[in-house]
Gaussian input, Z-matrix of N, CA and C with variables (Angstrom, degrees):
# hf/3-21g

backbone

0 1
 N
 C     1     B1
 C     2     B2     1     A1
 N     3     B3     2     A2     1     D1
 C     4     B4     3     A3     2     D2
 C     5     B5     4     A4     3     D3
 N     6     B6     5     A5     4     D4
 C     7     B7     6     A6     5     D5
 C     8     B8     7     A7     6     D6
 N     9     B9     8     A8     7     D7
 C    10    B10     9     A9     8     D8
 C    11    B11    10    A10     9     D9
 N    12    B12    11    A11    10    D10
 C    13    B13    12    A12    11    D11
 C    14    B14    13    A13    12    D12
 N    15    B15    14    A14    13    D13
 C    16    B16    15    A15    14    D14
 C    17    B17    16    A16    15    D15
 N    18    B18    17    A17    16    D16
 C    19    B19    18    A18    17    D17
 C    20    B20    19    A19    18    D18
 N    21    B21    20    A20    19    D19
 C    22    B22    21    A21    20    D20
 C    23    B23    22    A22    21    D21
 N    24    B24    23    A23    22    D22
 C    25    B25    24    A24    23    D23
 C    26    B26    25    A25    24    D24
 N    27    B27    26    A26    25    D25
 C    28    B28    27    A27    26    D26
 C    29    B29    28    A28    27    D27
 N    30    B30    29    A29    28    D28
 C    31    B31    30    A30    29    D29
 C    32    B32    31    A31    30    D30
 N    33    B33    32    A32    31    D31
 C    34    B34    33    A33    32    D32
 C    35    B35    34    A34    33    D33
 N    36    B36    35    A35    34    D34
 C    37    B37    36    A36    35    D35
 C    38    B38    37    A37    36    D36
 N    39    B39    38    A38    37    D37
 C    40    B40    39    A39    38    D38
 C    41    B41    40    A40    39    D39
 N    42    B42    41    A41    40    D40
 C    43    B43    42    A42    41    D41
 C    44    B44    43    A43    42    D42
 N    45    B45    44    A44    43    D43
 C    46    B46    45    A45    44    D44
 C    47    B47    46    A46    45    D45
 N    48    B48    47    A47    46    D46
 C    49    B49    48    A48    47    D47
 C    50    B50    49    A49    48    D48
 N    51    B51    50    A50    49    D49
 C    52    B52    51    A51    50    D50
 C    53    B53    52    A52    51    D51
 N    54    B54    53    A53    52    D52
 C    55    B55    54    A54    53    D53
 C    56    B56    55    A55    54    D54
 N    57    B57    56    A56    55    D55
 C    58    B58    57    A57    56    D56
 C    59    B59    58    A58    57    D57
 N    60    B60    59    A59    58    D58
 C    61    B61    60    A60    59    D59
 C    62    B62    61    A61    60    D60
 N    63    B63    62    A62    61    D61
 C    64    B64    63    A63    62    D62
 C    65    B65    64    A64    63    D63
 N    66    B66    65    A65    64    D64
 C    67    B67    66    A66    65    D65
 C    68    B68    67    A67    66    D66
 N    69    B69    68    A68    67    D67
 C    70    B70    69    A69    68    D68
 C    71    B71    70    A70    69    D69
 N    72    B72    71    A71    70    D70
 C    73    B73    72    A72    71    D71
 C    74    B74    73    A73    72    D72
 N    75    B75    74    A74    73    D73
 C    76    B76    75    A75    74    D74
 C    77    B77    76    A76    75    D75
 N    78    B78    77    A77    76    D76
 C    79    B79    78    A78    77    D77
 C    80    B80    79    A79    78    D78
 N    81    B81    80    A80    79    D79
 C    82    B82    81    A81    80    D80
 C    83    B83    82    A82    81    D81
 N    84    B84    83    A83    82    D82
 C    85    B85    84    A84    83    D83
 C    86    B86    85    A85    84    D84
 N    87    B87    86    A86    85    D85
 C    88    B88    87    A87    86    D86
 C    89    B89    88    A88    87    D87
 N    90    B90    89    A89    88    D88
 C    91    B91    90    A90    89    D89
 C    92    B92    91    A91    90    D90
 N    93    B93    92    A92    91    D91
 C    94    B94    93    A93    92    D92
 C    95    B95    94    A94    93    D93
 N    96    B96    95    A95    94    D94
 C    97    B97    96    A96    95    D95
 C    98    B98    97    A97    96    D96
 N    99    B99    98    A98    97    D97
 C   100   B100    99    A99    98    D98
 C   101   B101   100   A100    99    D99
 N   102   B102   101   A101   100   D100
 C   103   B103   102   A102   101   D101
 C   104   B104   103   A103   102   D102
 N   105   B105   104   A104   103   D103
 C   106   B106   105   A105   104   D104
 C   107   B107   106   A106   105   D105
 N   108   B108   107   A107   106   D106
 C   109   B109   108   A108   107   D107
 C   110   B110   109   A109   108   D108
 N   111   B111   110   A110   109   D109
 C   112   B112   111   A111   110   D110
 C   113   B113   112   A112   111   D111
 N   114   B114   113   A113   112   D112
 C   115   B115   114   A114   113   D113
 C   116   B116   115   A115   114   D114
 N   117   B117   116   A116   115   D115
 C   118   B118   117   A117   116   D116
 C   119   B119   118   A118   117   D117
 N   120   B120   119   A119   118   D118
 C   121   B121   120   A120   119   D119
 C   122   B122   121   A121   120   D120
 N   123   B123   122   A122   121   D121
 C   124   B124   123   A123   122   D122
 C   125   B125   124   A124   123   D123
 N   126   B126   125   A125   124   D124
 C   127   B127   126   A126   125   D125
 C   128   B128   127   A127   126   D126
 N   129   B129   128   A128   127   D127
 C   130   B130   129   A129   128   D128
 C   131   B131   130   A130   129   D129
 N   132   B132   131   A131   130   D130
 C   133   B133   132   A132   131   D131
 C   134   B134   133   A133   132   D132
 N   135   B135   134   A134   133   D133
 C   136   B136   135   A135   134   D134
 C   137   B137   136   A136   135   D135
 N   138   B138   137   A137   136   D136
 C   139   B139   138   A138   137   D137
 C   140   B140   139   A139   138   D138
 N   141   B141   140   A140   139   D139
 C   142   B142   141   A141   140   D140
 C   143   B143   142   A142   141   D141
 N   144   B144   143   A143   142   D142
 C   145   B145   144   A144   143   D143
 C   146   B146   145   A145   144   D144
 N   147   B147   146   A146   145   D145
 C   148   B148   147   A147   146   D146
 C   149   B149   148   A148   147   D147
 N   150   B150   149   A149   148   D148
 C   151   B151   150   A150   149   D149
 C   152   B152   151   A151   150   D150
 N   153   B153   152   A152   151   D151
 C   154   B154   153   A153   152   D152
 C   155   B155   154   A154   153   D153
 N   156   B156   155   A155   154   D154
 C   157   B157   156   A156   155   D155
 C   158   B158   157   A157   156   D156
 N   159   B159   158   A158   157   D157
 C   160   B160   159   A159   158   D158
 C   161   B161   160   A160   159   D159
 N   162   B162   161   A161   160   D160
 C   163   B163   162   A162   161   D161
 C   164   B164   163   A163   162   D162
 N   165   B165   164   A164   163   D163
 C   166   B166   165   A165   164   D164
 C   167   B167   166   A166   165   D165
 N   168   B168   167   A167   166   D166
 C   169   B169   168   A168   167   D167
 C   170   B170   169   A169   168   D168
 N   171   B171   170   A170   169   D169
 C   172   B172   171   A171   170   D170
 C   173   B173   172   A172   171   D171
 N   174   B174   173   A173   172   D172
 C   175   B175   174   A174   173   D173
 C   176   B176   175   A175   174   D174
 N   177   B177   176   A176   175   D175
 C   178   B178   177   A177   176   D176
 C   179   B179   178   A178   177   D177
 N   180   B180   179   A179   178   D178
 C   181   B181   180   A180   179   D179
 C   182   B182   181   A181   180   D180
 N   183   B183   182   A182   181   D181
 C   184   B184   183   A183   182   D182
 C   185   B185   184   A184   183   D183
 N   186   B186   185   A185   184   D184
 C   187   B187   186   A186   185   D185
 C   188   B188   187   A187   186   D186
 N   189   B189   188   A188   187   D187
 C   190   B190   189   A189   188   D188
 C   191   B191   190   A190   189   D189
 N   192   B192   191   A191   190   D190
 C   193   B193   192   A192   191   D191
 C   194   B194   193   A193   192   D192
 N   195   B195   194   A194   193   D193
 C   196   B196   195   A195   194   D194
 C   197   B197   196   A196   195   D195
 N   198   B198   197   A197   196   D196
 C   199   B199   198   A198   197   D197
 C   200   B200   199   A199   198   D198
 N   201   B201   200   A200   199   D199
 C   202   B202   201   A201   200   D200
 C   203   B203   202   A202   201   D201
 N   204   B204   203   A203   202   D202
 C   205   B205   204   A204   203   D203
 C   206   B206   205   A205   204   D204
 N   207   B207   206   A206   205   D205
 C   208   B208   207   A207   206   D206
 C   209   B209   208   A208   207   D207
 N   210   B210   209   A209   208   D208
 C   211   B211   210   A210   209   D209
 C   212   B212   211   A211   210   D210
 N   213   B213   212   A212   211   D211
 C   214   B214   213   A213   212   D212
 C   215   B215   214   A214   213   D213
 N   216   B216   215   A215   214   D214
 C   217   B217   216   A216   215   D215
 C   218   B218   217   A217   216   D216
 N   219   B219   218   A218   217   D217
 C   220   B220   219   A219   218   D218
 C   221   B221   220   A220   219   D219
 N   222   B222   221   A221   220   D220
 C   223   B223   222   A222   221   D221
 C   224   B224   223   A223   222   D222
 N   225   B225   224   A224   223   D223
 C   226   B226   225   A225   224   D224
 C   227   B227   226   A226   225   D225
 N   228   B228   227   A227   226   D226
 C   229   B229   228   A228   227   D227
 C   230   B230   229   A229   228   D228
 N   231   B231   230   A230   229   D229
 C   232   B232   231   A231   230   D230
 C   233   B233   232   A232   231   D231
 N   234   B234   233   A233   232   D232
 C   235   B235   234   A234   233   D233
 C   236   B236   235   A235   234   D234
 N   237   B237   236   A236   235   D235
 C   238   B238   237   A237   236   D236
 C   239   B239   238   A238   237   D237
 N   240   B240   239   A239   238   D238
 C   241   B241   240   A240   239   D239
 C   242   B242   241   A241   240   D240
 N   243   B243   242   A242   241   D241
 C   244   B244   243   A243   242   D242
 C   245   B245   244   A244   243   D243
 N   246   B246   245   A245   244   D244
 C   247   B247   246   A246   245   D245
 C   248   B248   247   A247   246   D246
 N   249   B249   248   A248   247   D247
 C   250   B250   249   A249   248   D248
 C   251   B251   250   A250   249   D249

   B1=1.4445
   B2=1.5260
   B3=1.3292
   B4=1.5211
   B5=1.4491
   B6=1.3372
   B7=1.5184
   B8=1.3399
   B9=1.3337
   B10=1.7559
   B11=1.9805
   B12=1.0809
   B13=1.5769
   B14=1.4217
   B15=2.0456
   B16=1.7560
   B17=1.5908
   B18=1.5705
   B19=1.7370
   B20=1.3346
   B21=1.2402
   B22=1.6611
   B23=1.4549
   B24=1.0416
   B25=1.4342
   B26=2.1225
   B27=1.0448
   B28=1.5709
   B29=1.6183
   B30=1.5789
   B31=1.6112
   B32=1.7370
   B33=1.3541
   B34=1.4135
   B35=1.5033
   B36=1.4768
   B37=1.4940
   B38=1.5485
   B39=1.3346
   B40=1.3278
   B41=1.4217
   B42=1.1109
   B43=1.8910
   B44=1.7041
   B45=1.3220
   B46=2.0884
   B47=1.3972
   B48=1.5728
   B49=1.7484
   B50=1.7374
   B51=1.1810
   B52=1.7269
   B53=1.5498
   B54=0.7930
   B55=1.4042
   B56=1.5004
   B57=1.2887
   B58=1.5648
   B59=1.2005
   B60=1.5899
   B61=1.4223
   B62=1.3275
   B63=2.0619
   B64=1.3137
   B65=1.5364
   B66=1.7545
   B67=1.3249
   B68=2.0834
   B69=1.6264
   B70=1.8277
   B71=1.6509
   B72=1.8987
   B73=1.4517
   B74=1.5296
   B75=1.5987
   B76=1.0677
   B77=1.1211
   B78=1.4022
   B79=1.5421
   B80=1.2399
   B81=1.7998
   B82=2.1486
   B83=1.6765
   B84=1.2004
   B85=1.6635
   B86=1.8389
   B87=1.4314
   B88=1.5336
   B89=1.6562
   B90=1.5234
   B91=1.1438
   B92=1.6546
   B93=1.6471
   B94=1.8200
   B95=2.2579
   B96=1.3616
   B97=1.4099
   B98=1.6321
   B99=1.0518
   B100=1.7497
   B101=2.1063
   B102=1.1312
   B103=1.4032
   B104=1.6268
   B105=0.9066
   B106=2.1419
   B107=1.6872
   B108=1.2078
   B109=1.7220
   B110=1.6595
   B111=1.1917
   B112=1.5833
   B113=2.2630
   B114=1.6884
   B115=1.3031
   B116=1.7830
   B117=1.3003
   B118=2.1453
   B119=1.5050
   B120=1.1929
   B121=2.0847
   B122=1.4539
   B123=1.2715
   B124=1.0647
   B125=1.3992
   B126=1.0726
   B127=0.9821
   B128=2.0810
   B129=1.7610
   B130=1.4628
   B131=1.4955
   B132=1.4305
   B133=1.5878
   B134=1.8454
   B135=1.0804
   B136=1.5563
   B137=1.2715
   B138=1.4807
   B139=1.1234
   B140=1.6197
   B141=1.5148
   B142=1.1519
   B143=1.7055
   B144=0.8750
   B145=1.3419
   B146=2.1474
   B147=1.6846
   B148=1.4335
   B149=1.3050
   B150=1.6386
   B151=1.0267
   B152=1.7253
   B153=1.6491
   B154=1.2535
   B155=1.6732
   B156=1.2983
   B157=1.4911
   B158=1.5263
   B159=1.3817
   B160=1.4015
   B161=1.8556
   B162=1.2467
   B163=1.6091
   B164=1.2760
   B165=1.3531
   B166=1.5134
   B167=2.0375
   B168=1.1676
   B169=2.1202
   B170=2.1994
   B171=0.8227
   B172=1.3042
   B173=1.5802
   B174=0.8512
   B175=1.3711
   B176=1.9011
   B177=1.1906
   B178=1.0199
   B179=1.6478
   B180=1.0894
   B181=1.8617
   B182=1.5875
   B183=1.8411
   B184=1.1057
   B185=1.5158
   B186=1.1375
   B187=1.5463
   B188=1.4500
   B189=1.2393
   B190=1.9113
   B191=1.4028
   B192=1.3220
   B193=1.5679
   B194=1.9585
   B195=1.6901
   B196=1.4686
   B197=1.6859
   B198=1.0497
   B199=1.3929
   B200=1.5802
   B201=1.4135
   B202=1.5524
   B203=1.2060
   B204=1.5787
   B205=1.8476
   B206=1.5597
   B207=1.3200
   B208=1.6254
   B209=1.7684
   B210=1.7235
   B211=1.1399
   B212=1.7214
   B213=1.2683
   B214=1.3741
   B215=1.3971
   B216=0.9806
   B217=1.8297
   B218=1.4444
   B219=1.6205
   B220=1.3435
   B221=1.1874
   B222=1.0679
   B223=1.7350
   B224=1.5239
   B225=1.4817
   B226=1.3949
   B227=1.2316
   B228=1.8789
   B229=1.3479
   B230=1.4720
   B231=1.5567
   B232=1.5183
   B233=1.7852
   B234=1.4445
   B235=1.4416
   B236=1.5566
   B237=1.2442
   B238=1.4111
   B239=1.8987
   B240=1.3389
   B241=1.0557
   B242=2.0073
   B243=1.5658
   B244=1.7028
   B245=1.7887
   B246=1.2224
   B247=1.5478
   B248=1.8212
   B249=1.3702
   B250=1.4605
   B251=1.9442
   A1=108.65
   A2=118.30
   A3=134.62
   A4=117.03
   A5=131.62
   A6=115.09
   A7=109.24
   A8=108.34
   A9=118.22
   A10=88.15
   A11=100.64
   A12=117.85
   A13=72.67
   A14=90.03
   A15=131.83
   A16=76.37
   A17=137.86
   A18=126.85
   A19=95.32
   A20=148.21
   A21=104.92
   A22=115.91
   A23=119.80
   A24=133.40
   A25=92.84
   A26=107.75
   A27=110.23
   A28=137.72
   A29=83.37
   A30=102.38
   A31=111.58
   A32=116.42
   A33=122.08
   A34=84.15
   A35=138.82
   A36=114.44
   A37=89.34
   A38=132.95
   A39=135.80
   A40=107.73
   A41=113.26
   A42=124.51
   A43=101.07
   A44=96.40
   A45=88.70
   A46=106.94
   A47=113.78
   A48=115.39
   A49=89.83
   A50=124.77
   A51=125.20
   A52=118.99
   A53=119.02
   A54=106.88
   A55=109.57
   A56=116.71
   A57=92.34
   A58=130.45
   A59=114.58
   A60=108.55
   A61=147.19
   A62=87.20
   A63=100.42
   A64=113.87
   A65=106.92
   A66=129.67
   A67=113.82
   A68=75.05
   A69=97.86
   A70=101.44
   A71=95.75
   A72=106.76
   A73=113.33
   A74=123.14
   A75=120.64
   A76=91.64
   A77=168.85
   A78=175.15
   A79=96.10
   A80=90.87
   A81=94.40
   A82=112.68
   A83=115.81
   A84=131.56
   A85=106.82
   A86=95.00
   A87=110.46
   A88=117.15
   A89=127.74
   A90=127.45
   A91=142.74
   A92=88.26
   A93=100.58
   A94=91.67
   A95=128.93
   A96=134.22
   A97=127.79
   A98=98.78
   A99=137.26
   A100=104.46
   A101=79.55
   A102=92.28
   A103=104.66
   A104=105.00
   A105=88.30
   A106=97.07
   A107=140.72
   A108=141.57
   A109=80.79
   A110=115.69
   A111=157.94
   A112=86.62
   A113=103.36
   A114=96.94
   A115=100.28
   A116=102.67
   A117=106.79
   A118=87.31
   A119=139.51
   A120=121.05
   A121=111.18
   A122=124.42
   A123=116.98
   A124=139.17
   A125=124.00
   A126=130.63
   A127=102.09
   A128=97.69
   A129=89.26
   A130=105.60
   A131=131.23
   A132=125.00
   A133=98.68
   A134=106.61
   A135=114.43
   A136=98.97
   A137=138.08
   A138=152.20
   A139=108.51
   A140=93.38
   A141=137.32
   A142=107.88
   A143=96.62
   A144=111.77
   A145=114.29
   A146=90.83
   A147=90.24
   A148=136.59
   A149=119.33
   A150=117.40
   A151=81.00
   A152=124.99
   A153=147.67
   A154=113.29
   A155=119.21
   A156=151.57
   A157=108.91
   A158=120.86
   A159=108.94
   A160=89.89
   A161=120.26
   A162=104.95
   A163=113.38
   A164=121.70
   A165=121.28
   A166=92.03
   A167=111.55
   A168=121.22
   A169=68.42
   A170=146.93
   A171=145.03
   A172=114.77
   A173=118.61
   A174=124.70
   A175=120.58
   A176=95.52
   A177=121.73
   A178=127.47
   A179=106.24
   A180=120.25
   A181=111.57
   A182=110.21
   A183=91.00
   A184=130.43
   A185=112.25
   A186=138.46
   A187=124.05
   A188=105.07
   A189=122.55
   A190=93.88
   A191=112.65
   A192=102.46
   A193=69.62
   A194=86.25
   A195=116.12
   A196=108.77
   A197=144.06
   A198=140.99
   A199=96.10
   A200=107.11
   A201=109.97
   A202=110.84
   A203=109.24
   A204=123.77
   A205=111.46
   A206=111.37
   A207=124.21
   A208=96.07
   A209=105.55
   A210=95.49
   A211=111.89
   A212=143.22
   A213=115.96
   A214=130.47
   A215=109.59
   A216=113.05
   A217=112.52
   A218=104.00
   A219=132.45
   A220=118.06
   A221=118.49
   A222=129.21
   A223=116.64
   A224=100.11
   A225=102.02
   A226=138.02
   A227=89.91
   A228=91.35
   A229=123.49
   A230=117.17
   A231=118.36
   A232=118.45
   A233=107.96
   A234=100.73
   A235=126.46
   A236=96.52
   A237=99.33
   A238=121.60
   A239=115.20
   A240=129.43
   A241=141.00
   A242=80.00
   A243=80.48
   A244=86.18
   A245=133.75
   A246=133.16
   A247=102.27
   A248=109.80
   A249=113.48
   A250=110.30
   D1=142.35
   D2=168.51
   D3=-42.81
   D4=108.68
   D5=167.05
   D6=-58.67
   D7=162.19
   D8=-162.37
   D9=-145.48
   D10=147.23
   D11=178.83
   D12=-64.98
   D13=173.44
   D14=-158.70
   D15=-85.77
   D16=-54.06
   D17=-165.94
   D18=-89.21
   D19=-10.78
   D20=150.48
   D21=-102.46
   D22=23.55
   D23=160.92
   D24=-80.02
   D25=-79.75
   D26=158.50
   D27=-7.70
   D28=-48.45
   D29=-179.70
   D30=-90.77
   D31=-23.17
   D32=-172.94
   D33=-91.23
   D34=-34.21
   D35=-157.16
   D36=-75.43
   D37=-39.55
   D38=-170.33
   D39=-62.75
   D40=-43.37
   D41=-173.66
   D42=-67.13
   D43=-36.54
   D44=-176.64
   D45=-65.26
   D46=-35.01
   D47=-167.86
   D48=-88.81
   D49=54.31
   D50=151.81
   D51=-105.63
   D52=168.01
   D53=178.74
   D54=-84.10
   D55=169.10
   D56=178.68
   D57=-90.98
   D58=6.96
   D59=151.25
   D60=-56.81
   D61=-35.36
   D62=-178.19
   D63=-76.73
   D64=-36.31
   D65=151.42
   D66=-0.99
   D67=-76.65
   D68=-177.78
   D69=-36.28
   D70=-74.59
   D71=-157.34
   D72=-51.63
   D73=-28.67
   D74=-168.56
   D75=-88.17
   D76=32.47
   D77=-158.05
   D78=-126.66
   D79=-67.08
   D80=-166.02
   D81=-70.36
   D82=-26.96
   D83=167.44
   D84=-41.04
   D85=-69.11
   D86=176.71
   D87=-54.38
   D88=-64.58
   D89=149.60
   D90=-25.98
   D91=-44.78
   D92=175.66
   D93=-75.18
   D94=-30.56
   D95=160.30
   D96=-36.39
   D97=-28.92
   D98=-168.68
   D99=-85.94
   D100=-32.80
   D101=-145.26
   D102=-85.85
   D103=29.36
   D104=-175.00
   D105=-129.50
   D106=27.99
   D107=-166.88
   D108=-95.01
   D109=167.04
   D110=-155.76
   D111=-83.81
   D112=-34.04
   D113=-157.55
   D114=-72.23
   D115=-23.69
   D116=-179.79
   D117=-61.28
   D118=-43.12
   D119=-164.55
   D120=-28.04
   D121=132.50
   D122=-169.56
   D123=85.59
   D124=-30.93
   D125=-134.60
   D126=-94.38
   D127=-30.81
   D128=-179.77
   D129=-89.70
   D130=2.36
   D131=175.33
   D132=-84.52
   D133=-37.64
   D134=172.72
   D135=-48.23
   D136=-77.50
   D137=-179.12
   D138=-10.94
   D139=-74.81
   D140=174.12
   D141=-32.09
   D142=-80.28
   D143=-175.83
   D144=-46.06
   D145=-57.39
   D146=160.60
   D147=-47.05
   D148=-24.85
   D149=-129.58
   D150=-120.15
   D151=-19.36
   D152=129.44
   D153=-18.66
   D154=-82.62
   D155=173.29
   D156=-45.46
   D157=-22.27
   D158=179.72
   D159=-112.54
   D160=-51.49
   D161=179.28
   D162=-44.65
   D163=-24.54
   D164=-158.15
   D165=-85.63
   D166=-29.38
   D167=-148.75
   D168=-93.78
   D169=-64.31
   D170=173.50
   D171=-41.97
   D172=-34.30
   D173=-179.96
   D174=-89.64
   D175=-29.11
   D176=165.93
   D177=-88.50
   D178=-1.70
   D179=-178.19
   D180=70.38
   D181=-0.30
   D182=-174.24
   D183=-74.36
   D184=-12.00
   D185=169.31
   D186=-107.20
   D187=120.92
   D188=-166.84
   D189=-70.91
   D190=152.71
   D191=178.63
   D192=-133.46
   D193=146.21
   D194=-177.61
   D195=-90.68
   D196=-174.08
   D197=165.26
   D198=-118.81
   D199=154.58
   D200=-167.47
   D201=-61.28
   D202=-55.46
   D203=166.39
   D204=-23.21
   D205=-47.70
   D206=-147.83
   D207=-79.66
   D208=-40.80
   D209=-178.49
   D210=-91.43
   D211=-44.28
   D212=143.15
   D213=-4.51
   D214=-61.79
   D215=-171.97
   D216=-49.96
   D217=-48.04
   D218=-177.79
   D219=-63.87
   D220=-27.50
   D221=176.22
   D222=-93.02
   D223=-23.61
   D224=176.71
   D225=-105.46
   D226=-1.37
   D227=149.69
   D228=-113.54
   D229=12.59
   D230=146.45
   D231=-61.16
   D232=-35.99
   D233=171.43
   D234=-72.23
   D235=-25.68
   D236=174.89
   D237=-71.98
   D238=-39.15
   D239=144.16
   D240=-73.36
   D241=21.37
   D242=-164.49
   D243=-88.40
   D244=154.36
   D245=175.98
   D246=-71.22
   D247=156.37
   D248=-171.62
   D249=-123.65

């Protein structure tokens, strides 16, 4: 883990005693903080566009859609069989 100065050492001991709602919101607050560098350009037409490309492969039959159950099951019994 990253060392963190003695005040955000301060600020995380205060942030753990939140509830975890408030927990959440102050997460996405901090993250949406993160978020404005030159490297996001693009990035929500990309989104966008993907997000285009799979409604369209669904709509089109070209993509199987799983049932949520089906994929749970499936994962849980890869974990159960995954080596340890």
């Amino acid at each position: 883990m990253a060392e963190i100065s003695q005040q955000a050492s301060q600020v995380l001991e205060k942030a753990l005693a939140l509830s975890t709602r408030d927990r959440g919101a102050l997460i996405d607050r901090l993250i949406e903080s993160l978020d404005d560098g030159p490297a996001e350009e693009g990035v929500e037409e990309a989104w966008a566009a993907e997000i285009k490309r799979r409604v369209d492969e669904i709509r089109t039959g070209k993509a199987r859609l799983i049932p949520a159950e089906e994929v749970r099951r499936r994962a849980t019994a890869r974990l159960r069989n995954a080596p340890r």
